[in-house]
C-alpha positions, 0 to 999 in steps of 0.5 A: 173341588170343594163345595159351598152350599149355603142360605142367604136371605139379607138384602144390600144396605140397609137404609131403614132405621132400627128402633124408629121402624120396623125393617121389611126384613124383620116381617116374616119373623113378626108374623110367623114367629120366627125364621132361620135367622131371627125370632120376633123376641129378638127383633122386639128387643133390638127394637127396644135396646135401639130405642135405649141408644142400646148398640144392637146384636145384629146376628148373621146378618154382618156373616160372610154369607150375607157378603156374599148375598150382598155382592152378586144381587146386583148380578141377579137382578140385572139377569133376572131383569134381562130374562123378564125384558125389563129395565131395573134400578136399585133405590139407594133411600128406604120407602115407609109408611109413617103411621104404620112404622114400617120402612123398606129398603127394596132390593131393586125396582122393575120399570115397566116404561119403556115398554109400548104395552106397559105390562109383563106375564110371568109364568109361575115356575112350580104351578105354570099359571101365567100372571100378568103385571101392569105398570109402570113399576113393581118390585124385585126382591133378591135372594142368594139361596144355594139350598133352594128347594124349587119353592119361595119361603114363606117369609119371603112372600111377607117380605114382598108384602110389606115392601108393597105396604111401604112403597104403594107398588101393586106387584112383585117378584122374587129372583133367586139364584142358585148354585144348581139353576143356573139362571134366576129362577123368579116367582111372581108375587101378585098382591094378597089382600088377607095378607097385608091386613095380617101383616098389618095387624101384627105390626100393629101388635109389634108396636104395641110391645115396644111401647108398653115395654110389653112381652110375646107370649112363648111360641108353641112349638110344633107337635111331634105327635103323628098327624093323619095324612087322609083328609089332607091328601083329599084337601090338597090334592097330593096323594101322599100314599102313593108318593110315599110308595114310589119314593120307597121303591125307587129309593131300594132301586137306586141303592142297588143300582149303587151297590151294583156299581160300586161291585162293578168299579171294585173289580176294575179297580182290583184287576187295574191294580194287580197289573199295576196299570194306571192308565189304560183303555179298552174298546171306547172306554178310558179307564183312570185308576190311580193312586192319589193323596190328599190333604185331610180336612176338618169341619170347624163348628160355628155358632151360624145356623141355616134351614135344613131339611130332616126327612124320612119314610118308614113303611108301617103296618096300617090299623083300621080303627 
């Protein structure tokens, strides 16, 4: 069986217009510098070469993937709307903001009418805290995310933000699927004040540069110096020592417990094959031990990229200063 695991953060029909306003989309990369699918530069340059009547690179945007994505957010959202005990249209026009130069076009809208109480909790899957929206309607953003991490991207939030900026709608929610889930998995989005003024102002900035046919200055990248993790535990609440020790201890755990299986299946396999048995049982155990052969494949490199994760834990000698 094969596999496919993939990323997909594009939205169905865009109906917001490139060089005229800024997409809810292209946010998170205009307040954070960038995502795993564009940069602020590029999005600024777009913006510019539109103006120019310039056809745009549209990037990942017009991939396969982003078919995908496309294809089952309608499934998505109409589950995710069953789970919640909602009802859910999706607007087939942009909402904007004029003076701002914003559009978005939301990937569907949760009405909240039909209900007696006009209202709907929902529990946040990784703190469990209970929020509870009002009506009549608030918004539902879509994503198709097979490498989910069990938390929302940040520039999701942003997104949802700047759809609430356009729409004049007071609350949201992201619904994803997964590969792995099974059902959506949805996060409250509760309206965050410090963040809309921030998104603001950065589109503000944003404007600013296309019309002054101005520049971003380049973006720092992270440092790669080590940084101490002691203060941070106490702040946050994460007791990254600890954690630290117990992934390495199970981690060693489970690459015996492999290496005992894996000894365990060679001598099944060896013993399977010196009798030329390749069906047998024994007691309540049906043992398979067959010869089979396979097509060969190839990973052909594409120039798409996607997030992923580099992580590891080394253990060091510990220097008090």
């Amino acid at each position: 069986m094969n596999v496919i695991t993939f990323t997909v953060v594009c939205s169905m029909p865009k109906f917001t217009i490139t060089g005229k306003e800024l997409g809810a989309s292209e946010c998170g990369a205009i307040v954070l510098g960038k995502t795993a699918f564009t940069t602020r530069d590029k999005i600024l340059q777009n913006t510019k070469d539109a103006i120019k009547g310039i056809e745009v690179n549209k990037g990942n945007f017009n991939s396969a993937r982003a078919e995908y994505g496309n294809r089952y957010e309608e499934v998505t959202g109409t589950w995710a709307s069953d789970l919640l005990g909602t009802k859910i249209t999706f607007p087939k026009f942009a909402y904007r903001n004029e003076d701002l130069r914003m559009g978005a076009s939301l990937d569907a809208i949760i009405s909240l009418k039909f209900k007696q109480n006009n209202y709907i909790t929902v529990t946040c899957p990784i703190t469990g805290k209970l929020h509870t929206f009002e009506g009549p309607e608030g918004i539902m953003e879509i994503k198709t995310d097979n490498n989910h991490r069990g938390v929302p991207k940040e520039e999701w939030i942003i997104q949802v933000h700047h759809q609430m900026i356009c729409s004049g709608l007071e609350w949201g929610v992201i619904a994803v699927a997964t590969q792995k889930m099974g059902e959506p998995i949805i996060y409250p989005v509760p309206k965050d004040e410090k963040l809309i003024a921030k998104i603001k102002q950065k589109v503000k900035e944003f404007w600013h540069l296309v019309d002054t046919d101005g520049s971003y200055p380049a973006l720092i990248p992270p440092s790669k110096e080590s940084v101490d993790l002691t203060f941070m535990s106490k702040k946050s609440n994460i007791d990254f020592e600890v954690l630290c020790s117990n992934y390495l201890i199970q981690s060693s755990e489970a690459r015996e417990s492999k290496k005992l299986a894996d000894e365990i299946r060679d001598q099944i396999e060896i013993g399977m094959q010196s009798m030329g048995i390749e069906l047998g049982h024994v007691g309540c155990y049906q043992i398979k031990c067959a010869t089979v052969k396979k097509f060969k494949r190839k990973s052909v490199p594409t120039t798409e990229e996607y997030e992923s994760i580099s992580f590891s834990i080394k253990q060091t000698e510990v220097y008090d200063e």
